[in-house]
C-alpha positions in Angstrom: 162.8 35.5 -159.0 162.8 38.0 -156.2 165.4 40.1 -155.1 166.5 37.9 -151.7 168.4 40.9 -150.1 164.7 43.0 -150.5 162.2 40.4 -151.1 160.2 40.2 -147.5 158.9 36.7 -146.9 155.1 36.8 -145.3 153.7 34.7 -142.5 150.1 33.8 -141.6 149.6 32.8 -138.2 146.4 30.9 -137.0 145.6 31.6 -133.5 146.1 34.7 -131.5 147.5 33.0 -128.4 150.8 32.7 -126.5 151.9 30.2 -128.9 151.1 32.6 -132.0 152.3 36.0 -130.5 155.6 34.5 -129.6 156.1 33.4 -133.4 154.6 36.7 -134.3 157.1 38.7 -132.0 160.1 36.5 -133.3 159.2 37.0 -136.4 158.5 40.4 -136.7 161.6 41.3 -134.7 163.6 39.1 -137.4 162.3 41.4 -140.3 158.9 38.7 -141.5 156.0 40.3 -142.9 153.5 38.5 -140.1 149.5 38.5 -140.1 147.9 37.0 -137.1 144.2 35.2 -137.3 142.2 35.4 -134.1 138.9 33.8 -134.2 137.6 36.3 -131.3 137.9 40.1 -130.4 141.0 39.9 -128.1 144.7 38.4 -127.8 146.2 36.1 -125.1 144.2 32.7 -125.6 143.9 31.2 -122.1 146.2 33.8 -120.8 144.1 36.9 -121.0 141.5 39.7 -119.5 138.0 40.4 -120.7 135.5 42.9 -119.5 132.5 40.8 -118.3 129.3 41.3 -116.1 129.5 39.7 -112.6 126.9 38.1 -109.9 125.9 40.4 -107.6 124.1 39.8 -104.1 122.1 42.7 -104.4 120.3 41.4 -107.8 120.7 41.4 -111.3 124.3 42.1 -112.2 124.7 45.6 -113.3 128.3 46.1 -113.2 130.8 45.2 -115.0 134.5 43.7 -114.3 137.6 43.5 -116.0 139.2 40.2 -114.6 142.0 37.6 -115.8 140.0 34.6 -117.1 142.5 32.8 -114.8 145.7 33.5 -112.5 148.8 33.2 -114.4 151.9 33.3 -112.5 155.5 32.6 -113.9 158.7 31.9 -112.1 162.2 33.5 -112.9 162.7 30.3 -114.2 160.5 30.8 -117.6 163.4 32.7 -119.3 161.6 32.9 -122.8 158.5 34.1 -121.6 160.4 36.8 -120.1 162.0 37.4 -122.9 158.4 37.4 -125.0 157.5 40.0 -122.4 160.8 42.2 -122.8 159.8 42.5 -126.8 156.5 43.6 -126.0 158.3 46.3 -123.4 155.6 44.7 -120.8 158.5 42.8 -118.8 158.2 46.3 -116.1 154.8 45.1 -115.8 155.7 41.6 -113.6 156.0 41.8 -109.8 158.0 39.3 -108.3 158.1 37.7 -104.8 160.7 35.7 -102.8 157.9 34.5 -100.5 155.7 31.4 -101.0 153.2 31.4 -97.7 151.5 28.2 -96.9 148.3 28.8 -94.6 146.6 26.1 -92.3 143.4 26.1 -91.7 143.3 27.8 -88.6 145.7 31.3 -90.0 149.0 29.5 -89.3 151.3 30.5 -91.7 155.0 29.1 -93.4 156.8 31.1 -95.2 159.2 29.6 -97.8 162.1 31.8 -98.9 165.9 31.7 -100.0 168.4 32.1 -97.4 172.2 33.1 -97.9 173.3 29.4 -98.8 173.8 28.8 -102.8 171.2 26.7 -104.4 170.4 24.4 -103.9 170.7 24.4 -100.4 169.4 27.8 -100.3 165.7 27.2 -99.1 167.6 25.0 -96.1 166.8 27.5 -93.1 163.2 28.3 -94.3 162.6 24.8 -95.1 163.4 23.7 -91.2 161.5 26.4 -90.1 157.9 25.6 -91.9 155.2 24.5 -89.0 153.1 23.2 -91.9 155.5 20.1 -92.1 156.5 17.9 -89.4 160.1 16.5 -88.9 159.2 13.5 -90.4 157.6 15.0 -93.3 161.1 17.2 -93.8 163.2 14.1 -93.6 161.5 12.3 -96.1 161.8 15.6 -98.8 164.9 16.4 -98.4 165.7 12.7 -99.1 163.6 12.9 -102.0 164.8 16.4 -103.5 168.1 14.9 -103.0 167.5 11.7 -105.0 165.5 13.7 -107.8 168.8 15.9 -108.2 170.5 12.6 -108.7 168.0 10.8 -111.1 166.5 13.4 -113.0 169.4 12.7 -116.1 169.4 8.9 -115.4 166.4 7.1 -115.1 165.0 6.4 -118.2 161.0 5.7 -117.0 160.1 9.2 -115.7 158.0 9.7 -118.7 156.4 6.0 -117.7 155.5 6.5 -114.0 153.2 9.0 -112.4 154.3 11.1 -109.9 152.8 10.0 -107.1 154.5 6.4 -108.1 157.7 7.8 -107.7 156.8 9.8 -104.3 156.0 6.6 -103.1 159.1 4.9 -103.8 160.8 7.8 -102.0 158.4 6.5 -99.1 157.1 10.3 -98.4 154.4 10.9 -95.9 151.1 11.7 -96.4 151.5 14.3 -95.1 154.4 16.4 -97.1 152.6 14.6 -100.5 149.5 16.4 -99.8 150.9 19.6 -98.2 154.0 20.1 -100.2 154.2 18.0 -103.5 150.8 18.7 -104.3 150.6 22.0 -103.3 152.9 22.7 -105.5 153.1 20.6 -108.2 149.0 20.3 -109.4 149.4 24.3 -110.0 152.6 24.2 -111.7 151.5 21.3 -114.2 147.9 21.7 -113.8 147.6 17.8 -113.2 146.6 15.2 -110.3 150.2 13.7 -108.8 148.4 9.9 -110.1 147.8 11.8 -113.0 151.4 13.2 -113.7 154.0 12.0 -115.7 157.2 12.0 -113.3 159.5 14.1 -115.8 157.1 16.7 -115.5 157.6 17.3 -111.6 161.3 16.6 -111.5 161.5 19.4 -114.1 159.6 22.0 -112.0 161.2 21.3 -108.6 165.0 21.2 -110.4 164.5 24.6 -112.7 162.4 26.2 -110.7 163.7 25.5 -107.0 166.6 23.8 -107.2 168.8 24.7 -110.0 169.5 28.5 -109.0 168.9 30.6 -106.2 166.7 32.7 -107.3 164.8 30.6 -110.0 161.5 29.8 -107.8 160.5 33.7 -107.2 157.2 34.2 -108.3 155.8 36.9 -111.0 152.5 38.2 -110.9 151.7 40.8 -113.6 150.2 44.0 -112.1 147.7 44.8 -114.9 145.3 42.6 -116.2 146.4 39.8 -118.7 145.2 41.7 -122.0 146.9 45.0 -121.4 150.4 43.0 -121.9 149.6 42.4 -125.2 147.9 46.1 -126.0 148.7 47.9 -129.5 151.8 49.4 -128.7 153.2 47.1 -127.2 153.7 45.3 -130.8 154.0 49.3 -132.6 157.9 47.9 -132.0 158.0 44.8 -133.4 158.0 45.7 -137.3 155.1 44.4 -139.5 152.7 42.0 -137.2 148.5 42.4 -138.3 146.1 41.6 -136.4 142.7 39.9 -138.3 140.3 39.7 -134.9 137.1 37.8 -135.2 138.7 35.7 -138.4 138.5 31.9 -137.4 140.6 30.2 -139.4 138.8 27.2 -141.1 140.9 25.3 -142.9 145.1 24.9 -143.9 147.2 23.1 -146.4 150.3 23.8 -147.9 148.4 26.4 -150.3 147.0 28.4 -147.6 144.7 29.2 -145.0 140.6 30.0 -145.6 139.2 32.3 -143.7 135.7 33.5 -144.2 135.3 31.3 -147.6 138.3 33.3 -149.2 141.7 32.6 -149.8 144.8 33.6 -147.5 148.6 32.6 -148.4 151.9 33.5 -147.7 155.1 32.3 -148.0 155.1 30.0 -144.8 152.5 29.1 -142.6 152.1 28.4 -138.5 148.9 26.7 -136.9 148.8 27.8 -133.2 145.4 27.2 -132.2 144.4 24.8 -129.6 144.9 20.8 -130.3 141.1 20.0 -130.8 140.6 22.3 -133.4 143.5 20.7 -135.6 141.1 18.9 -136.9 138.6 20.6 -137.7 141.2 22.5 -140.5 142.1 19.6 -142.2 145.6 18.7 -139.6 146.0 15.4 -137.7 144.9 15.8 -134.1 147.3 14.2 -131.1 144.9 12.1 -128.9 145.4 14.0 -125.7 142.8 14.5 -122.6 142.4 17.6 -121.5 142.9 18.8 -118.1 140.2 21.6 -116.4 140.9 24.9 -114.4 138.7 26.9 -111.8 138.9 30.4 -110.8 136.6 32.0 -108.3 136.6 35.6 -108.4 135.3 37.0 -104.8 134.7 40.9 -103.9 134.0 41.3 -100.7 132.7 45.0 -98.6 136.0 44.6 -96.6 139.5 43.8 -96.1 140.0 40.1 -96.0 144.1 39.5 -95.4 147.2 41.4 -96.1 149.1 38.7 -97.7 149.8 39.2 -101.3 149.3 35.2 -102.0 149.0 32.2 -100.3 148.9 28.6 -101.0 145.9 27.3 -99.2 146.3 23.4 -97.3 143.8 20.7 -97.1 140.8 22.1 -98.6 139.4 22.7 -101.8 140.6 26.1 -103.0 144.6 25.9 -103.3 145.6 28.8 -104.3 144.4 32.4 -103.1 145.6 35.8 -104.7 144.8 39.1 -103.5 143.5 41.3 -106.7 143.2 44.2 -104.9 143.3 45.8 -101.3 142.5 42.6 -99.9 138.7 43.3 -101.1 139.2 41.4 -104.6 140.4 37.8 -104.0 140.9 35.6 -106.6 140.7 31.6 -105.8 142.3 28.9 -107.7 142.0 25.3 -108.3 144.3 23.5 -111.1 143.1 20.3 -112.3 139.7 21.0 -111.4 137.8 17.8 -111.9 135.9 17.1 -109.1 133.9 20.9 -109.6 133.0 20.1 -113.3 129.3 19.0 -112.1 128.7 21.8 -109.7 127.2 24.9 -110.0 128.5 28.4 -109.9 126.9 29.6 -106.5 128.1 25.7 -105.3 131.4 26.6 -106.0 131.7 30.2 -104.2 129.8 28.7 -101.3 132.8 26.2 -101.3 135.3 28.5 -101.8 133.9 31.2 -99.1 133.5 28.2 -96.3 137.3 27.7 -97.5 138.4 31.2 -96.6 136.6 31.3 -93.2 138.8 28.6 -91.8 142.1 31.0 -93.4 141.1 34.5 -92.7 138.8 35.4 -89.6 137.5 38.4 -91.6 135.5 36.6 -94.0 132.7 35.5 -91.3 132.2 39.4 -90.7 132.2 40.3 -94.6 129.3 40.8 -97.4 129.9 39.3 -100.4 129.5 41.6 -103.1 129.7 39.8 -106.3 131.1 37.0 -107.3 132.1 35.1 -110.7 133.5 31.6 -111.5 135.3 30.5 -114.4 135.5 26.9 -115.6 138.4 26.7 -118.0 136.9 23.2 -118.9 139.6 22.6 -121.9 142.7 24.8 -120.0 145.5 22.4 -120.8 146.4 18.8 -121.9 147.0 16.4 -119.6 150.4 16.0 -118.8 150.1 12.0 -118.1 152.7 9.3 -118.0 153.1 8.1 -121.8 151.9 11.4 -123.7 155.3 13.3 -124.5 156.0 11.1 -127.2 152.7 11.8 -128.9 153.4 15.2 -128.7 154.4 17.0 -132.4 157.8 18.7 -133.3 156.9 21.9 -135.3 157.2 20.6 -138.2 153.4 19.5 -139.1 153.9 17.2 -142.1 153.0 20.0 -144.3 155.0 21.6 -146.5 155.4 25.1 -145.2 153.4 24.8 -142.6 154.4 24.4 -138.7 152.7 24.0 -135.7 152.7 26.3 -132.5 151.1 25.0 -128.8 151.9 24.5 -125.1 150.8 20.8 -126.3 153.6 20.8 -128.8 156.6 19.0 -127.8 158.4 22.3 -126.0 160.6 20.2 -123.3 157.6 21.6 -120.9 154.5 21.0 -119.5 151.3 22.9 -120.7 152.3 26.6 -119.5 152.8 30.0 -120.5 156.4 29.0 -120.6 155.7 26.2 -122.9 153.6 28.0 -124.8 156.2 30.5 -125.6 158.8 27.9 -126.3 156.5 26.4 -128.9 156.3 29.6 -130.3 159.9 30.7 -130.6 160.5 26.8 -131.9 158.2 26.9 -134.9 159.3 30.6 -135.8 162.7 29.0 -135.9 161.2 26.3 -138.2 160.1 29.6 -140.4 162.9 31.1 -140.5 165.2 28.5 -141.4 162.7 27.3 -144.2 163.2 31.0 -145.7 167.0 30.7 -145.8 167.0 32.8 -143.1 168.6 31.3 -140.1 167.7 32.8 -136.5 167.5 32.1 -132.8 165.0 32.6 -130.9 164.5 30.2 -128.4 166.8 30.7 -125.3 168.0 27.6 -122.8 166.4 26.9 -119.4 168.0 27.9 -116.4 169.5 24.3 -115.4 
């Protein structure tokens, strides 16, 4: 038998994404000896930055780009990704802002901001103030915010209704659905509001704009993705090996395979996507998947000053300035109605979108361009799924399970993914008699 007080218990990982580097970084930190598997060549899963040749107007693409495959943003709200971020020593590496701008078509702008009032009246002065919303429109969401305060611990059919079912009831207009409800909540949950279990939106607006002052500001990191999960960042969380290019192809209580030869350990944690479960042998949840879009634009000139902005009534939603206001990157979350067109269909949509925002895009040259359909970017989050959503504990012994699309207590996020992470190192740790904590509460 080995020595308990010496003996160091080992832990494969499948999967180099959120999911598995939160394990890996709890894990490590708590003293594991941790080996990660990562079928390709980089970390970060859905959340990361690759080096990759974009269009160019001028011909044949000849340079090269290092871009995000799609704009994450967090809130203060997503404490244990933070705290995933503070063990890398990356958390320095998040810009935050206390301004959400809502642009018309036409350049009108709303800024949403806290005010000196404690939450969760604190948005109360900016709120009145937002020309993108008529009285009527405010009414009707300050009725409803104040009713979701009230229900959100005692109805017991959010996870039964869509959102949009429940907007309904509250009787809000078409207008503040479409220019405030959706705005924000298809980008937070990366869902259609028809498509969106209720519990999921009453959790975003109450942790992340209801339950503290300050829980709605918005990080952006200021490098690309992959750099927050560089080499030294993990030289300081004990023994954590990387395998790159290894898919894992198959996993049972005796191990993992990988390349035709043998891999085991001590305990075991599968955080790859939920369509490959079962392709190693591990029953698959029947979800649906939910698609993103980014649209990466460079343009010969300065488009806008604004850091961000929420875009209203068109296509594009979200728009984030990359750089100098030369680099724009577009988003759209739950990106259905794109899956059938092409690329140059999409940037021709997105730059007739900007013209009616920014005035200086009718005077600009395109320079290159790139889209990225994230075809497979989440689960959807729809009415009736959280119960089919797995603890950590896969059936298995030994082995646990990792994934946004576990059952974290969120929606498919980097959040989530972290949570899921944290949870099934806990499942680890406390299967090696060795007790530990790693998953921290939410704000509310």
């Amino acid at each position: 038998m080995p020595d308990t007080n010496s003996y160091v218990p080992k832990v494969l990982i499948a999967g180099g994404g959120l999911a598995g580097l939160a394990a890996a970084a709890a894990l490590g930190g708590a003293g594991f000896q941790v080996e990660v598997f990562e079928s390709r060549p980089f970390l970060g899963g859905r959340a990361t930055s690759y080096t990759i040749p974009v269009d160019s107007k001028n011909g044949p693409a000849e340079e090269v780009e290092t871009i995000d495959n799609c704009q994450h943003i967090l809130l203060r709200c997503c404490v244990n990704l933070l705290n995933f971020y503070e063990r890398l020593g990356v958390r320095d590496r998040i810009r935050f802002y206390r301004e959400f701008y809502f642009l018309e078509p036409g350049g009108r702008i709303s800024v949403l901001r806290r005010g000196r009032l404690p939450a969760p009246f604190h948005f109360m002065g900016a709120f009145l103030g937002m020309h993108c919303l008529s009285r009527a429109d405010k009414t009707g969401i300050a009725r409803a915010l104040l009713a979701l305060r009230r229900e959100r611990t005692r109805r017991k059919d959010l996870d039964r209704i869509s959102m949009l079912d429940w907007l309904l009831q509250k009787r809000q207009t078409p207008h503040a659905i479409d220019r405030f409800w959706r705005q924000v909540l298809v980008s937070a949950v990366n869902e259609d509001l028809d498509r969106m279990a209720a519990m999921h939106g009453f959790q975003v607006f109450w942790l992340g704009f209801l339950a503290r002052a300050d829980s709605y500001e918005m990080g952006i990191p200021s490098v690309p993705l992959g750099q927050l999960y560089s080499e030294a960042a993990w030289k300081r969380l004990g023994s954590v090996q990387f395998h790159f290019r290894c898919p894992v192809e198959r996993i049972d209580e005796g191990g993992f395979t990988v390349a035709g030869e043998r891999r085991t350990a001590d305990h075991y944690i599968c955080a790859l996507p939920f369509e490959r479960l079962e392709a190693v042998g591990l029953e698959t949840p029947r979800f649906e998947h939910s698609p993103i879009t980014g649209v990466h634009l460079w343009f010969d000139r300065e488009i806008t000053t604004l850091p961000h902005a929420t875009l209203l009534d068109r296509t594009m939603q979200w728009m984030f300035n990359k750089e100098a206001g030369r680099y724009l990157q577009l988003v759209v979350s739950a990106s259905r109605d794109l899956t059938n067109l092409s690329r140059q269909e999409i940037v021709d949509i997105a730059i007739g979108d900007l013209r009616l925002y920014f005035p200086r895009v009718k005077d600009a040259n395109l320079l290159k361009s790139r889209v990225i359909k994230e075809q497979r970017a989440t689960f959807s989050a729809a009415p009736e799924t959280e119960s089919l959503r797995p603890t950590p504990e896969s059936g298995l012994p030994k082995v646990f399970l990792a994934g946004d699309w576990t059952r974290t207590g969120w929606p498919a996020t980097m959040e989530g993914a972290v949570r899921s992470g944290y949870l099934a190192a806990e499942g680890v740790a406390q299967a090696a008699a060795r007790p530990a904590r790693f998953l921290l509460p939410d704000v509310g």
